[in-house]
N, C-alpha and C positions, 0 to 999 in steps of 0.2 A: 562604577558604570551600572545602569540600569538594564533593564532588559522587557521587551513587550511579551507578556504570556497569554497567548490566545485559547481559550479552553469552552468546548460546547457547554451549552448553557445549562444544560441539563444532561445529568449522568445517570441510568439505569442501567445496575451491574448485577449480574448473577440469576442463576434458575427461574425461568419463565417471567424474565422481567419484561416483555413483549408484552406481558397481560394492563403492564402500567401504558400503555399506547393513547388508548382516551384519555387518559388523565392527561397526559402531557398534551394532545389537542387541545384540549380542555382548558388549560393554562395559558395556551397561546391564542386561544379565543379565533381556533379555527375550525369549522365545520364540513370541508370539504374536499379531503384529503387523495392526492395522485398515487399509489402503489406504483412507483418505479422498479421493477425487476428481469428478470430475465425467464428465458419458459423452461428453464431447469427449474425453478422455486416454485412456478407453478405445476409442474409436474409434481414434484416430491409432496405437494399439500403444503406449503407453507405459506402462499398466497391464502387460501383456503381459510387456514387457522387463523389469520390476521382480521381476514376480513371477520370471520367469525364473532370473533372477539371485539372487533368495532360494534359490529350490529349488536352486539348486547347491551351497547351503550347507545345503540339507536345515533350511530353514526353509518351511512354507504357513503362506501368509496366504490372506484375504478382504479384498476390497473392498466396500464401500460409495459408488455413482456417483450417489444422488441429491440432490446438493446445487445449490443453483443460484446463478447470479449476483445478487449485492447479497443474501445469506443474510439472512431471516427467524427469528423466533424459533416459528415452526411447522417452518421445514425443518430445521431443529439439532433438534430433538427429536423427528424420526423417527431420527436418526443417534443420538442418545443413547439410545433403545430398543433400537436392535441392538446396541449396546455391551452394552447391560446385559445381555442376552440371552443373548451367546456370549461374556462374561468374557475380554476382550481386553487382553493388556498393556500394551500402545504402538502409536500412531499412528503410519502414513508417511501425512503430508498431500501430495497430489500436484497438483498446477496452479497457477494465478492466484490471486491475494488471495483470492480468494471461496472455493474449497476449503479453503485455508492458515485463514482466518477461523474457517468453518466448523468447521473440525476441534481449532483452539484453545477453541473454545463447549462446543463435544461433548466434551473431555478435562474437562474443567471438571465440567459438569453430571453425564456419566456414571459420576463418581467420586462427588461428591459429591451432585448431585440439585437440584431446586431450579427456578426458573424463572432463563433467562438477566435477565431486568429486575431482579430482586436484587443483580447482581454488577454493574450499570453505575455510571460515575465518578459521583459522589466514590469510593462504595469503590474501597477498596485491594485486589484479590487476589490474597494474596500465598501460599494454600492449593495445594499443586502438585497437579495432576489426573493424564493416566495423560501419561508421554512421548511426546512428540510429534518427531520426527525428519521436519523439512520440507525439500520437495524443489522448491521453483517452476520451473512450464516458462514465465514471462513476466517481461519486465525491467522492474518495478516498480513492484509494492505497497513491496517489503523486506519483508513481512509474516514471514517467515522469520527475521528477526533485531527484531522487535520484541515490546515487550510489550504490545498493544493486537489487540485486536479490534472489528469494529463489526457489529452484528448488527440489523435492523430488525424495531420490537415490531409481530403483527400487527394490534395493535386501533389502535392509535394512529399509524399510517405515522411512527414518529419513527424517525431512526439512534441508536442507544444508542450510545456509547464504552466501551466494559467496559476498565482500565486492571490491568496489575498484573504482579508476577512469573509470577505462575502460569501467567497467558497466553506466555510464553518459550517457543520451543523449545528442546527439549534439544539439536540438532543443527540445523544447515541444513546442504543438499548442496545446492550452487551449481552446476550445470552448463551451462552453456552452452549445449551442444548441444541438450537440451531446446527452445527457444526458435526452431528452426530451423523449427518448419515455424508459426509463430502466422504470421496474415492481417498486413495489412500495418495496416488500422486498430484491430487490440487492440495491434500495434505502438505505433502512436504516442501511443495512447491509453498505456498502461503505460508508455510513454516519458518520457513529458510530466507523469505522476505522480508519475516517479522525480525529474524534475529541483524539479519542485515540492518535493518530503519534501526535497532536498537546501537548497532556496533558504529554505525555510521555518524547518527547524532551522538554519542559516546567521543568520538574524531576529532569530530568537525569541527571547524575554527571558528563556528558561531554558538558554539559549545558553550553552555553556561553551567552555572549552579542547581538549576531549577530542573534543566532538561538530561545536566548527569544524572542527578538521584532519580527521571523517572525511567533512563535507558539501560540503570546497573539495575534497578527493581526489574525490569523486562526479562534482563540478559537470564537474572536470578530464579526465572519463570519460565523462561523458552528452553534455557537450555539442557536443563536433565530432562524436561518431557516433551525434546523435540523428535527422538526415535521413538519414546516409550505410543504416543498417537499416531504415529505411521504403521506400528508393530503389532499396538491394542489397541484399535479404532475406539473402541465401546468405556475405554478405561475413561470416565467420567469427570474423576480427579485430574487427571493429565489434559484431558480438554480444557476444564474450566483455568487450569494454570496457563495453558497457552493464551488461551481466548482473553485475558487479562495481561497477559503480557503481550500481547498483539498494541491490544488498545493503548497500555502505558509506550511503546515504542511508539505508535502514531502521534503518543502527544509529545515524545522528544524528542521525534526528528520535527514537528510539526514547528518547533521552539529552537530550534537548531540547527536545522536542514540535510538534507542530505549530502553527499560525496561524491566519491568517484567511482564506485560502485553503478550508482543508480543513472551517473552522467553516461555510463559506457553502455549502460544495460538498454538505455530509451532508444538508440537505434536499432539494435537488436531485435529488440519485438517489432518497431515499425520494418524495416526490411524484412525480415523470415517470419514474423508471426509467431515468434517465440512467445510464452505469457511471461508476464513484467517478473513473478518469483522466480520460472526458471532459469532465465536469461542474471539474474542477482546471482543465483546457486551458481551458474554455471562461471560466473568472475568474483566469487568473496573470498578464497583461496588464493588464490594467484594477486589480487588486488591487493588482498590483505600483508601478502609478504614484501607486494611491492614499497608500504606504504608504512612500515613499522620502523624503518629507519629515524623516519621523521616524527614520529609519537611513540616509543619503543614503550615506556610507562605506561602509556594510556590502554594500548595494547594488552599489558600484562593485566591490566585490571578487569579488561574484558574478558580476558582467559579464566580469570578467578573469580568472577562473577558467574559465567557459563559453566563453570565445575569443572574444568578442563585442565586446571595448574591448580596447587596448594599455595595455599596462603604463604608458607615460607620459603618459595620458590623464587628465586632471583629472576629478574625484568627478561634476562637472555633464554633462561630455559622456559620459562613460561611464554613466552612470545614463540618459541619452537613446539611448544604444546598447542597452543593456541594453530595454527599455520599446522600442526597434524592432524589436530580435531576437525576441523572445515574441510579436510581432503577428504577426511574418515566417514562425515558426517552424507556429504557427496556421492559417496562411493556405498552408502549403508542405504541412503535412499535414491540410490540409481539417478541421480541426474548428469545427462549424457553429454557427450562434446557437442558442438555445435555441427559436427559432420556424422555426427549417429542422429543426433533429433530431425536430419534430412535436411539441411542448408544446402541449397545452392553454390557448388562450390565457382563457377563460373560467374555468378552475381555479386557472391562474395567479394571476389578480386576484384570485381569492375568500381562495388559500391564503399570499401573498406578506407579509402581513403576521407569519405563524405563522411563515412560515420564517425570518426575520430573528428571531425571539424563539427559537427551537429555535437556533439559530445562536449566538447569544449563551449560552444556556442552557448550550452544550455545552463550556463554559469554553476552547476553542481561539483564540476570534479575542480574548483577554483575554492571550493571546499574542505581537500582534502589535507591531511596533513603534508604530505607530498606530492605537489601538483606536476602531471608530467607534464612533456610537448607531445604536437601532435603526433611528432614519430613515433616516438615511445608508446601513446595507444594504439599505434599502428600495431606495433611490433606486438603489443599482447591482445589485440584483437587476433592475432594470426596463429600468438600462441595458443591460443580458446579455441583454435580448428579443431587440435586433435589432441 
């Protein structure tokens, strides 16, 4: 059997590889590039330092900063009016998922037109919008090397999955340094998303050859310096190891897909406004024990790839390392139950049964090695209260 490997066309990895930014313009023979970010980047100066670095090459751009966390299909469509406006050629998408998101909706739409709720999975789109040249300052969505996006419809609080080549960046610029000044809890939160996209495609029953070797290289990377950047923000080695296994986890669940994890998690943030990492943290323990029965091997691999079980540790014990580590890991970086981070407990009840059906709907947890029913995500959406 064969397998399709979608991979950006262009890869800039490591210390101040943002300065490569013209060049890769340059290649795509574009001159008139959109800054898609949010007004955290341009607060911190990293808007600032890009533009910077364009003009030296005697390129101006504009930015566009008002995109916001967990992107609506109202806030992509003030970004695809200024597109259309000032006939721009190519995207640099600049932040966290939610920009990166964002600006793969907007290359879409603003080329072609259209509501974003037309282009959600099943379709395929596979239609290329304007190039988008992604830059993430947080270790990981992998948004940057996948081809998904997820956008929430305003009328219906549903996460849409929009799926497809189109959605690919033409480039990602992986820098590390970016990363240096994020808060310590978008840290862990993006941390513990990355390790998820990596444990997940690891699972998954679209699991290949290509996208194991690049989720155990991730696992191999996120997981001893997933506390050490929550702990030592500045520890520079630990950044750069994460901010690379961000990326290689984006490109195997990209190759792969996601699970059940991230099928439970998409209603989560669209109902309470959880972010998309900590609503992951707050079900990869609990998921993950659900769900070792059915992959119990594949599990131990993931334990001993993360550093959490020895190598000559049997499938059993190391699957109970694995399922300690994730509780450990939770509990070291304070991510709370869903009734401490302030959920609606009255909304909850009303909407709990919807999100297990949205869940299922979203063809992810049809992924996982152990596919439950809707009651059964009932039952551990309920256990995720408290």
């Amino acid at each position: 059997m064969s397998h399709t490997i979608l991979l950006p066309r262009i890869m800039e990895v490591g210390h101040k590889s943002r300065e490569k930014i013209p060049a890769i313009l340059e290649s795509l023979h574009c001159k008139k590039p959109l800054i898609i970010t949010d007004k955290m980047m341009v607060k911190l100066g990293y808007i600032d330092d890009i533009q910077n670095i364009l003009k030296q090459a005697n390129i101006e751009s504009d930015y566009f900063d008002d995109t916001i966390p967990e992107p609506t299909s109202g806030s992509i469509q003030a970004g695809v009016e200024f597109i259309q406006a000032h006939q721009y050629d190519s995207i640099i998408a600049v932040g966290g998922g939610s920009p990166i998101d964002s600006a793969k909706a907007m290359s879409i739409l603003g080329k072609h037109g259209c509501e974003i709720k037309e282009y959600r999975f099943p379709r395929q789109v596979n239609e290329a919008g304007l190039p988008i040249i992604a830059v993430p300052t947080t270790a990981g969505t992998g948004s940057e090397a996948t081809k998904f996006t997820i956008i929430t419809d305003d009328a219906t609080s549903e996460k849409m999955l929009c799926v497809g080549i189109g959605f690919m960046p033409v480039a990602a610029v992986v820098d590390y340094e970016l990363t240096l000044s994020v808060p310590a809890r978008t840290t862990a939160d993006t941390g513990i998303d990355a390790l998820t996209h990596a444990i997940e495609a690891y699972v998954s029953k679209k699991a290949n050859l290509f996208s194991d070797m690049q989720a155990l290289s991730a696992m191999k990377l996120i997981g001893p310096n997933l506390k050490t950047v929550y702990f030592n923000p500045e520890n520079e080695q630990a950044r750069e190891a994460m901010m690379l296994g961000s990326t290689l986890a984006g490109v195997a669940f990209s190759n792969a897909s996601v699970a059940l994890v991230h099928g439970m998690s998409r209603p989560i943030g669209a109902f309470f406004h959880v972010p998309h990492g900590l609503s992951n943290a707050m079900l990869l323990p609990m998921i993950t024990e659900f769900s070792i029965p059915a992959a119990p091997e594949k599990y131990a691999d993931c334990a001993k790839a993360i550093g959490v079980a020895e190598i000559q540790d049997s499938v059993e014990i190391a699957n109970q390392k694995l399922v300690s580590a994730l509780k450990d890991i939770n509990q070291a970086l304070q991510v709370p139950t869903l009734a401490e981070f302030g959920a609606d407990k009255t909304l909850f009840d009303e909407v709990v049964q919807t999100m297990a059906e949205q869940a299922l709907a979203s063809g992810s947890p049809g992924n996982n090695p152990r596919v439950p029913t809707i009651d059964e995500m009932v039952a551990m959406y309920q256990r995720l209260w408290n």
